[in-house]
C-alpha positions as CSV (number, residue, x, y, z in Angstrom):
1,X,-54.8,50.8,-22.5
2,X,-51.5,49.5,-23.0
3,X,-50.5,48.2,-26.0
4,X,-48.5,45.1,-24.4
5,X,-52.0,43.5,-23.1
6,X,-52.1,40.7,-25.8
7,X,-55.3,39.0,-26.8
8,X,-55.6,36.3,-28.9
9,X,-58.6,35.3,-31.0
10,X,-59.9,32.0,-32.5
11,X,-62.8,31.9,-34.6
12,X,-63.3,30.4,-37.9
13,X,-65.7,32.6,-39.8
14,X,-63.8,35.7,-41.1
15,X,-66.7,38.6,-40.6
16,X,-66.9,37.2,-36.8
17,X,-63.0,37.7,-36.6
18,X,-62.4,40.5,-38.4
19,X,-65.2,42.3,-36.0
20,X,-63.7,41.1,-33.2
21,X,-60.4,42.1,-34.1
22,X,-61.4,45.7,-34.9
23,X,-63.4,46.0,-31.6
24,X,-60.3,44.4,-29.8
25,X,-57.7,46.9,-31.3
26,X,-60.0,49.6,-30.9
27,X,-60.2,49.5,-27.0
28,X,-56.2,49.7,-27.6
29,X,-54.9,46.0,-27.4
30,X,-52.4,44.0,-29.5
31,X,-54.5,41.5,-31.0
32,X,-53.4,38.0,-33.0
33,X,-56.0,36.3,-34.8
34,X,-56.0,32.9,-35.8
35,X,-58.8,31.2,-38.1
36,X,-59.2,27.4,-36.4
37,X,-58.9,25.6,-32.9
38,X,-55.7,24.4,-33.7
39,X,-53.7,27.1,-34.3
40,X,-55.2,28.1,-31.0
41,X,-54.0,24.9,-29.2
42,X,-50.5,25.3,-30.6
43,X,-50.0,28.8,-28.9
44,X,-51.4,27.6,-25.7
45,X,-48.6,24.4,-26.1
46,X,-45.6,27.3,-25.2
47,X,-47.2,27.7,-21.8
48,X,-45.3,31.2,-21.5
49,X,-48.3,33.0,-20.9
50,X,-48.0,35.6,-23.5
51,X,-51.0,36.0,-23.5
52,X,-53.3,38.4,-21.2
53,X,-56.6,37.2,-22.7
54,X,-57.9,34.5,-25.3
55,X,-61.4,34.9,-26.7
56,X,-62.2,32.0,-28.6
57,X,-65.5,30.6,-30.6
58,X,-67.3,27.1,-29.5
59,X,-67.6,25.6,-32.6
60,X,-65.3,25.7,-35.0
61,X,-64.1,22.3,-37.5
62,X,-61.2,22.1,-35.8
63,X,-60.7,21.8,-32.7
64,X,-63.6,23.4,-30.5
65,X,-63.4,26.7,-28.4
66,X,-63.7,23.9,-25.5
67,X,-60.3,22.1,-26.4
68,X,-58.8,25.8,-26.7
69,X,-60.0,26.7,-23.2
70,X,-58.6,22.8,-21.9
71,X,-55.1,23.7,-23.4
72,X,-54.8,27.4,-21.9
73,X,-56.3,25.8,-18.6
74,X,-53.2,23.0,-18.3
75,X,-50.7,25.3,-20.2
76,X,-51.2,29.0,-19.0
77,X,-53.9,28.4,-16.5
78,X,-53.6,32.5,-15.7
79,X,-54.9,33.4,-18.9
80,X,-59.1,33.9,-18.7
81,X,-60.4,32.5,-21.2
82,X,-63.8,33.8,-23.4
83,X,-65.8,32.0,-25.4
84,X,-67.9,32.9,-28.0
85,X,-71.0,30.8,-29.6
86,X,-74.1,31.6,-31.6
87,X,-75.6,28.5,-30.0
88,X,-76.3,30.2,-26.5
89,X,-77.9,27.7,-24.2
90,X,-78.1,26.6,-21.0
91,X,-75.8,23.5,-21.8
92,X,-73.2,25.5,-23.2
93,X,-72.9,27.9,-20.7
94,X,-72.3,25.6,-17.6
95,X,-70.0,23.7,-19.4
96,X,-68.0,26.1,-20.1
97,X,-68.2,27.9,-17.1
98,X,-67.3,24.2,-15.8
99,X,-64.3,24.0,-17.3
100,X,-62.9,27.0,-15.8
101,X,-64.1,29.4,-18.6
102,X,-64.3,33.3,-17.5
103,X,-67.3,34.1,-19.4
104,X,-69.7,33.3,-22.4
105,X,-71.1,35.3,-24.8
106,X,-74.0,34.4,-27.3
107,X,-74.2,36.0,-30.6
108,X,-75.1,38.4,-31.9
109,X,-72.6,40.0,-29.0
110,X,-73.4,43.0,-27.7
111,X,-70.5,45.1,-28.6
112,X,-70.6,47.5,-25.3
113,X,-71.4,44.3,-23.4
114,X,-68.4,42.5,-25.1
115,X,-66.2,45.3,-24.2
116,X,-66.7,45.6,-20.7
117,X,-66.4,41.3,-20.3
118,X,-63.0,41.5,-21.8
119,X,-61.8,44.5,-19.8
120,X,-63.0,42.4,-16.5
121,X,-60.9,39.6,-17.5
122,X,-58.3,41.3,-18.2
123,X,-58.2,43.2,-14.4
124,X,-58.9,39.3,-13.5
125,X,-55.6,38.5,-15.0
126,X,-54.1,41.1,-13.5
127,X,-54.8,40.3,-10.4
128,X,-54.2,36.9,-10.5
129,X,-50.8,37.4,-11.8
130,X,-50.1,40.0,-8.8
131,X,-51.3,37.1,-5.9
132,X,-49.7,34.2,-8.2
133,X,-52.9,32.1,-7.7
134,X,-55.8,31.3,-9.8
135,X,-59.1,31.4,-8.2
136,X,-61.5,28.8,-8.7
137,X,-64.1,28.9,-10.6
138,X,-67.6,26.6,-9.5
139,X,-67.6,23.3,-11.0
140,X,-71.0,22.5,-12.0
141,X,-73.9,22.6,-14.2
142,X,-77.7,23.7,-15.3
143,X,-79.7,22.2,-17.7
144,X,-83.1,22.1,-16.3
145,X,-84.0,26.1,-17.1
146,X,-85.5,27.0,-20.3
147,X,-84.3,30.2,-21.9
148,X,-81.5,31.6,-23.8
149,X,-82.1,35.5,-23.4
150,X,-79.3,37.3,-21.8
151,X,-80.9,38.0,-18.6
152,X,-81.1,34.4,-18.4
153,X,-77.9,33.3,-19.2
154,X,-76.6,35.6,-16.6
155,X,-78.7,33.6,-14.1
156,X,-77.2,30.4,-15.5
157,X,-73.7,31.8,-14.8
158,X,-74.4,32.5,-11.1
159,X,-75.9,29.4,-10.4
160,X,-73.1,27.7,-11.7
161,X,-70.6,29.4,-10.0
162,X,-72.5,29.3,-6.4
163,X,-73.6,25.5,-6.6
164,X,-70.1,24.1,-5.7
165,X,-69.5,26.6,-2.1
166,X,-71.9,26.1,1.0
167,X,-73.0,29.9,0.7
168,X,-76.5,30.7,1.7
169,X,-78.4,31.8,-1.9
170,X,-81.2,34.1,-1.6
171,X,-83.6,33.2,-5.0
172,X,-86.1,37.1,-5.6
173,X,-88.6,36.9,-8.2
174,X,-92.1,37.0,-8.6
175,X,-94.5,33.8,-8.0
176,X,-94.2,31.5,-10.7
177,X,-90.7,32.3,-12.0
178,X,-89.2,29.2,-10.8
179,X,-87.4,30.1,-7.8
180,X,-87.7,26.4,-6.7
181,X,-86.3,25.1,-9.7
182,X,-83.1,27.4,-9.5
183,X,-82.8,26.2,-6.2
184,X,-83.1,22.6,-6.6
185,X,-80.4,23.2,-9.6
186,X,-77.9,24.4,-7.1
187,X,-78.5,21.6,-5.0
188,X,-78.2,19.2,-7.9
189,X,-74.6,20.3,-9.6
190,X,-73.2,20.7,-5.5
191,X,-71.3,18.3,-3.9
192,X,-74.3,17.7,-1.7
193,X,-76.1,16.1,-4.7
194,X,-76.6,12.9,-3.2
195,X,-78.0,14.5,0.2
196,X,-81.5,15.0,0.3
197,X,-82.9,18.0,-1.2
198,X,-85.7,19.4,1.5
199,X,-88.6,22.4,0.0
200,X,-90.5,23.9,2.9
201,X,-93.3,26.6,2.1
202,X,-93.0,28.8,4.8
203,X,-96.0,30.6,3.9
204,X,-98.6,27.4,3.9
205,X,-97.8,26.7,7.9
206,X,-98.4,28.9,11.0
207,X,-95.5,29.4,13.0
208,X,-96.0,27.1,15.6
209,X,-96.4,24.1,12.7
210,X,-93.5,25.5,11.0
211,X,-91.2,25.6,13.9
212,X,-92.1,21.9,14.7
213,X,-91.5,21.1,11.1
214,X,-88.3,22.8,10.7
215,X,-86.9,21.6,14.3
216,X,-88.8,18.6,14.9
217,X,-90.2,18.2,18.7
218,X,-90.1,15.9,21.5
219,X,-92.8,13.6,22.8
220,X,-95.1,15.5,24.9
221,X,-94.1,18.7,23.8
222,X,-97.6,19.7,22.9
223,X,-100.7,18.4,23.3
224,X,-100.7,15.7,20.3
225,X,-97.0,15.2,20.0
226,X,-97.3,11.2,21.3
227,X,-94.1,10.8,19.9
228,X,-90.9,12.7,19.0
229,X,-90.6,13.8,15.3
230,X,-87.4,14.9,13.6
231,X,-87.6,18.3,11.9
232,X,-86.5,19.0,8.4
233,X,-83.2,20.7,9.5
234,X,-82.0,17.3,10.7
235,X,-84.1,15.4,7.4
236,X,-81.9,18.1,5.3
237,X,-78.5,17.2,7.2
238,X,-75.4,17.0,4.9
239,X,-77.7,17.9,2.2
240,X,-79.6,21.6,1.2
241,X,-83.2,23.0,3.0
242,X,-85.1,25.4,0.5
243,X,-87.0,27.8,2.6
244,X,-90.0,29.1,-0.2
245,X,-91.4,32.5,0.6
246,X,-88.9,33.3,4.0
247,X,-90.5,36.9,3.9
248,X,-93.7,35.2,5.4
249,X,-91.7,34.3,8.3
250,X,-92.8,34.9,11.8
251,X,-90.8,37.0,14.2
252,X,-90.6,34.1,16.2
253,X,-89.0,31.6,14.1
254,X,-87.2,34.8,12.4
255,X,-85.3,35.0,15.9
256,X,-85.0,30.8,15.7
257,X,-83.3,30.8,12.3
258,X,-80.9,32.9,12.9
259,X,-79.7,31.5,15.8
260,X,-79.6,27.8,14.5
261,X,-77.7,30.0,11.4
262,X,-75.5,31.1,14.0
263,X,-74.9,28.0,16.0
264,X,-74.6,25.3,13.5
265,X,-77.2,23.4,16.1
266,X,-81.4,22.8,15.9
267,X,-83.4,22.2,19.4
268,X,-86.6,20.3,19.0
269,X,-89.2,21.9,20.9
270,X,-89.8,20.2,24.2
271,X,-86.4,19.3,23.8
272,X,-83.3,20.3,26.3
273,X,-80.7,19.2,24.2
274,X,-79.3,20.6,21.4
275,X,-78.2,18.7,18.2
276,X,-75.5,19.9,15.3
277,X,-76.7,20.0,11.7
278,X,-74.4,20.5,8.5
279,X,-77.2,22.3,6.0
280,X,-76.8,24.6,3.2
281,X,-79.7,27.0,3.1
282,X,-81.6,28.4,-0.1
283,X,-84.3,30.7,0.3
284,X,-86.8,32.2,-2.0
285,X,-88.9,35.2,-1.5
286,X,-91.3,37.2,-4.0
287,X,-91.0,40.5,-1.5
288,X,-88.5,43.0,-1.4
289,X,-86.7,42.0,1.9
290,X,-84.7,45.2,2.0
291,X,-88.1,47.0,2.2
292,X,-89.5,44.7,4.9
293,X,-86.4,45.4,6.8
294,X,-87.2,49.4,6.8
295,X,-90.5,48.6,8.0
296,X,-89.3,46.1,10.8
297,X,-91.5,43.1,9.4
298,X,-88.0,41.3,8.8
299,X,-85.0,41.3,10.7
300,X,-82.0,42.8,9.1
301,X,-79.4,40.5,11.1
302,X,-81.1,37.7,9.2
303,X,-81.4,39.6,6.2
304,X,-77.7,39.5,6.0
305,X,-77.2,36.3,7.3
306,X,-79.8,34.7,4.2
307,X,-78.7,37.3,1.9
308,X,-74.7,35.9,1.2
309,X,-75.4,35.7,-2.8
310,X,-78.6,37.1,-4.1
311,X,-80.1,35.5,-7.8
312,X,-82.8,37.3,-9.0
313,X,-85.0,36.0,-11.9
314,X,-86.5,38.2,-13.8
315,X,-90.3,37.8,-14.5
316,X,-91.6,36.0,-17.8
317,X,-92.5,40.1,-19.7
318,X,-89.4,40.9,-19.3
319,X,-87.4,38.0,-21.7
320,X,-90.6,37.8,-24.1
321,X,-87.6,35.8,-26.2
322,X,-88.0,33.0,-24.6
323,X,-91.2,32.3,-24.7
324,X,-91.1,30.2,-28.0
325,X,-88.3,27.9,-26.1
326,X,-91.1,27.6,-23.4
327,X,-93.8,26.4,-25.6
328,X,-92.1,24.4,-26.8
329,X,-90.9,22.5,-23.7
330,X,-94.1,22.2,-22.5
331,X,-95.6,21.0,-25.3
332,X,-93.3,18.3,-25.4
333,X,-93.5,17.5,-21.7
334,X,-97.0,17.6,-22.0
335,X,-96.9,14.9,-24.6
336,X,-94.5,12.8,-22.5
337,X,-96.5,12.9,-19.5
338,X,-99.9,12.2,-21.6
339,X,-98.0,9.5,-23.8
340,X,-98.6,11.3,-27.2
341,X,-97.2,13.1,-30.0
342,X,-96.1,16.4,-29.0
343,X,-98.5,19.4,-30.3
344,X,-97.7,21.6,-32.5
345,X,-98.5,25.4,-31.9
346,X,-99.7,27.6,-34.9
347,X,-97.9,30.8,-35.7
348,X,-101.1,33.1,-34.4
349,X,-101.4,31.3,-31.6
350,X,-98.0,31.4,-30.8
351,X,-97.9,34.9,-31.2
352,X,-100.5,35.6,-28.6
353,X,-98.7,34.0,-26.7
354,X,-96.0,35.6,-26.7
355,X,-97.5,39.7,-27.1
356,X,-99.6,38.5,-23.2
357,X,-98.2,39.9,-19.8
358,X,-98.4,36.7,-18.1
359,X,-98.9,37.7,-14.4
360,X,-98.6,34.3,-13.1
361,X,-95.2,34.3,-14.9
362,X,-93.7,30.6,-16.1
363,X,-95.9,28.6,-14.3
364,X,-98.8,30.5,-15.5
365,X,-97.4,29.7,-19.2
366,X,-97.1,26.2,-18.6
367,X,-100.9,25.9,-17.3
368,X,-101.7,27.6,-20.3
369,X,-100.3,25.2,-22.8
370,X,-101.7,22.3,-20.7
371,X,-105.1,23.8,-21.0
372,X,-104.6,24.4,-24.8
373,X,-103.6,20.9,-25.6
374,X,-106.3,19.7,-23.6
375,X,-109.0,21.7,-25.1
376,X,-107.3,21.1,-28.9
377,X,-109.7,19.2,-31.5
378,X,-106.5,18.1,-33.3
379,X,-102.8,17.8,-33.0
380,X,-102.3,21.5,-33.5
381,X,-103.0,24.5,-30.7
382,X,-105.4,27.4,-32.3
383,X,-106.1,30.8,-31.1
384,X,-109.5,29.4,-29.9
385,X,-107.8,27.1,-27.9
386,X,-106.1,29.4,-25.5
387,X,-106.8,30.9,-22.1
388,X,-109.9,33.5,-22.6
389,X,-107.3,36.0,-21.0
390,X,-104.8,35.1,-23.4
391,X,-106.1,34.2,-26.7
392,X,-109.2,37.6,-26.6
393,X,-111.6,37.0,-29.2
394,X,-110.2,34.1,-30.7
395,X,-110.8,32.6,-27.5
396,X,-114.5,33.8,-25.9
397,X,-116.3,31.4,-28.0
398,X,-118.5,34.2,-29.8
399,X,-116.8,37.4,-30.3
400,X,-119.7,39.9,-32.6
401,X,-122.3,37.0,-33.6
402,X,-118.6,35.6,-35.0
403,X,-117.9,31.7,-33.8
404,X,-114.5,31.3,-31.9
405,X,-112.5,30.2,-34.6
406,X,-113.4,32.4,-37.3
407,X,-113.1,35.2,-34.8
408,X,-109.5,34.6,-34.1
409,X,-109.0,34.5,-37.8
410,X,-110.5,37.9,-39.0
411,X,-110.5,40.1,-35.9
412,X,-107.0,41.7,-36.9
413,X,-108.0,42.2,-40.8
414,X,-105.7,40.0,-42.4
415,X,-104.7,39.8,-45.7
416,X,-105.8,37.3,-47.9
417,X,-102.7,35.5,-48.3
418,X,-102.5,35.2,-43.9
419,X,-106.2,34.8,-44.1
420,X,-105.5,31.4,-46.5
421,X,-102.7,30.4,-44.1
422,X,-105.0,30.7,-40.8
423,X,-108.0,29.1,-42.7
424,X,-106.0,26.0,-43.3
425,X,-104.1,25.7,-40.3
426,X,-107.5,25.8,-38.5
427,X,-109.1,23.0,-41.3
428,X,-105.8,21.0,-39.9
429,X,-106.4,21.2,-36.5
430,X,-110.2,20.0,-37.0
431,X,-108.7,16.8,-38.9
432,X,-105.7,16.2,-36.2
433,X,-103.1,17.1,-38.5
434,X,-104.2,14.8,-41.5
435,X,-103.4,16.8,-44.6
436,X,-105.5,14.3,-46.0
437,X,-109.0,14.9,-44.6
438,X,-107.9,18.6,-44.8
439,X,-107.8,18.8,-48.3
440,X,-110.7,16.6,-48.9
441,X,-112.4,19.1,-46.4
442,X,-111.0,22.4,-48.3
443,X,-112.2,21.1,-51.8
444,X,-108.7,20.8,-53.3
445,X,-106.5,17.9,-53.6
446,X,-103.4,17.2,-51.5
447,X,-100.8,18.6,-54.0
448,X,-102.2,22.1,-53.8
449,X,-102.6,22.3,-49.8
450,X,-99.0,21.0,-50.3
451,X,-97.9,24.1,-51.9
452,X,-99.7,26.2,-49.8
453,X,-98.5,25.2,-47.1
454,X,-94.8,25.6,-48.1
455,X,-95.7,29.3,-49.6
456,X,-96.2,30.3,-46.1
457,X,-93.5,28.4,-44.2
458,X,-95.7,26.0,-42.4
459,X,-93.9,22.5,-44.1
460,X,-90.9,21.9,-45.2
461,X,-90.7,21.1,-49.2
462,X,-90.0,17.3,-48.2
463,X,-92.3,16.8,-45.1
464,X,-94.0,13.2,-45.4
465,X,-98.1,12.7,-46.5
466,X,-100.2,11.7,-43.3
């Protein structure tokens, strides 16, 4: 790499910079370093692009990675910019991809990873210097999806970038991993927001329901149709029609699609005219299309025609990280829905939680949690409270002559000291969370449950009596 491809970094904290500095010059580039947003800003402020690359952190006291990326965006809008944050969320990421942003890294960075983004930018740059444009980048954003693992984040990033074109998105993934949701988030951050959103289950119809849904039919069509109906195509006009589980679909209405895909126009059956729709498509499948296509159960004209951008969400065992983010999401949805203090979710049962398979994926999570609360004697979710399939022992009711609850608390040998943490944690739950009654029940008084509760982590030192 040549020596003349300048990259400037901005980032506050000096083991951050200094890494990034020596994994910058290592991969051969001359690299300036600044230590604050400012400095940043004032570089950006000569506009004479010297500069082939910035990576820059989010937060930092002055002046955020945000206000460096606006200044090299109206200054030297050639230069990509990176940013860099050790608060990686869903937020974060599509506003900075919003703002024009090349990438966005979480930390702890992976350094290979980190490597390869910078040297993509870079070829970016280079090319964009070489055409003397600047490409756009999609303006929009995602905050409805819970996790912050990178395999997520990556999903984040496409979405983002797709939601402001009128490509057709194909959403794989398993049942339950919220291929809906993604697709409802494109719709939401497009400039077809205020159009209507239209879901269709394609597998909960038979074909000739599902083509009379989809194209609407005239009166008299069938026997039963005593009026014309207008299908979902012309319902979704303007706006976006989610097609759920298209690798159900018929050959008949396979052959339909694509030609309405092809033509721009529906024809209710019955019909004999023919009327023009303006509709982005989403579809969703949990089959391998490519595989149905080999075997002629799909056709591969319509394969391509569905399959413009492809997002593929991973399934719930693979980003086990994020699991914790989902509890608690649902725990505090559950509480808004049931109008009630949000649960709170104890470290063993939490970790159950997080060591299952979950075949049913997200949604199969978020049942779970509903379940627990439910099922809860007190505020706070137990091993005993979970899912049989989920919770083992701790969960049967009588595991060995054992009852549930002590079950759950001995079946992995503890040691005495997690053995006192589980015991109390399970006197809380049976008195809702009122430390109170719980010492009263334990046989000590509240000052010594105090401390034992902050010995293993489970209150903060200045957490208020109940």
């Amino acid at each position: 790499m040549s020596a003349t491809t300048r990259v400037l970094v901005a980032e506050d904290d000096r083991v951050a910079r200094d890494l990034l500095c020596e994994i910058l010059r290592g991969e051969g580039y001359d690299v300036e370093a600044v230590d604050d947003g400012e400095q940043a800003i004032e570089r950006a402020q000569a506009g004479d692009g010297r500069y082939d690359l910035v990576v820059s952190d989010v937060r930092m006291e002055r002046s955020s990675g945000l206000d460096v990326l606006a200044a090299f965006t109206a200054k030297a809008p050639a230069t990509p910019v990176i940013l860099i944050t050790a608060f990686g969320d869903v937020t974060g990421a599509m506003e900075a991809i919003q703002r024009g942003a090349y990438d966005y890294v979480s930390k702890p960075f992976n350094i290979e990873e980190l490597r390869l983004t910078v040297a993509r930018a870079i070829e970016r740059r280079r090319l964009v210097v070489e055409q003397k444009t600047v490409p756009a980048d999609g303006k929009t954003q995602l905050q409805d999806i819970v996790g912050k693992s990178t395999v997520m984040l990556e999903v984040y990033k496409l979405v983002a970038r797709v939601a402001g074109s009128t490509a057709t998105v194909l959403v794989e993934g398993e049942s339950g991993t919220g291929k809906e949701l993604v697709a409802r988030s494109i719709h939401t951050h497009s400039p077809r927001a205020n159009a209507p959103f239209v879901p269709v289950n394609c597998t909960a119809l038979t074909e000739s329901l599902l083509e009379s849904e989809l194209f609407g039919h005239a009166r008299g069509a069938f026997t039963g149709a005593v009026s014309a109906k207008r299908g979902l195509f012309e319902t979704a006009n303007g706006g976006t029609l989610f097609l759920d589980e298209i690798g159900d679909m018929g050959p008949k209405m396979q052959a339909q699609l694509l030609r309405t895909l092809q033509d721009g126009e529906v024809r209710p059956v019955g019909g004999t005219e023919s009327i023009r729709v303006d509709v982005r498509l989403v579809c969703a499948t949990n089959k391998d299309l490519e595989a149905e296509v080999k075997t002629g159960r799909f056709r591969e004209d319509l394969y391509f025609r569905i399959n413009v951008v492809t997002i593929r969400l991973p399934p719930l065992r693979e980003r086990r990280e994020d699991i914790p983010s989902l509890v608690a999401h649902f725990l505090s949805k559950t509480a808004r829905r049931e109008r009630r203090e949000a649960a709170a979710m104890s470290q063993e049962a939490l970790r159950l939680l997080s060591g299952y398979a979950w075949p049913g994926n997200v949604r199969e999570l978020e049942n779970a949690i509903e379940r627990a609360v439910a099922v809860a004697k007190g505020n706070v979710v137990l091993p005993s409270d979970l899912p049989p399939e989920v919770g083992g022992s701790a969960a049967l009711g009588v595991a060995g002559g054992i009852p549930a609850g002590d079950a759950g608390i001995v079946a992995d040998r503890p040691t005495l000291g997690e053995l006192e943490r589980r015991y109390i944690q399970l006197v809380l739950g049976e008195c809702g969370g009122n430390k109170k009654k719980a010492a009263e029940k334990l046989g000590i008084d509240r000052r010594t449950l105090y401390r034992a509760l902050e010995r293993s982590g489970d209150i903060p030192p200045d957490d208020e009596d109940r």
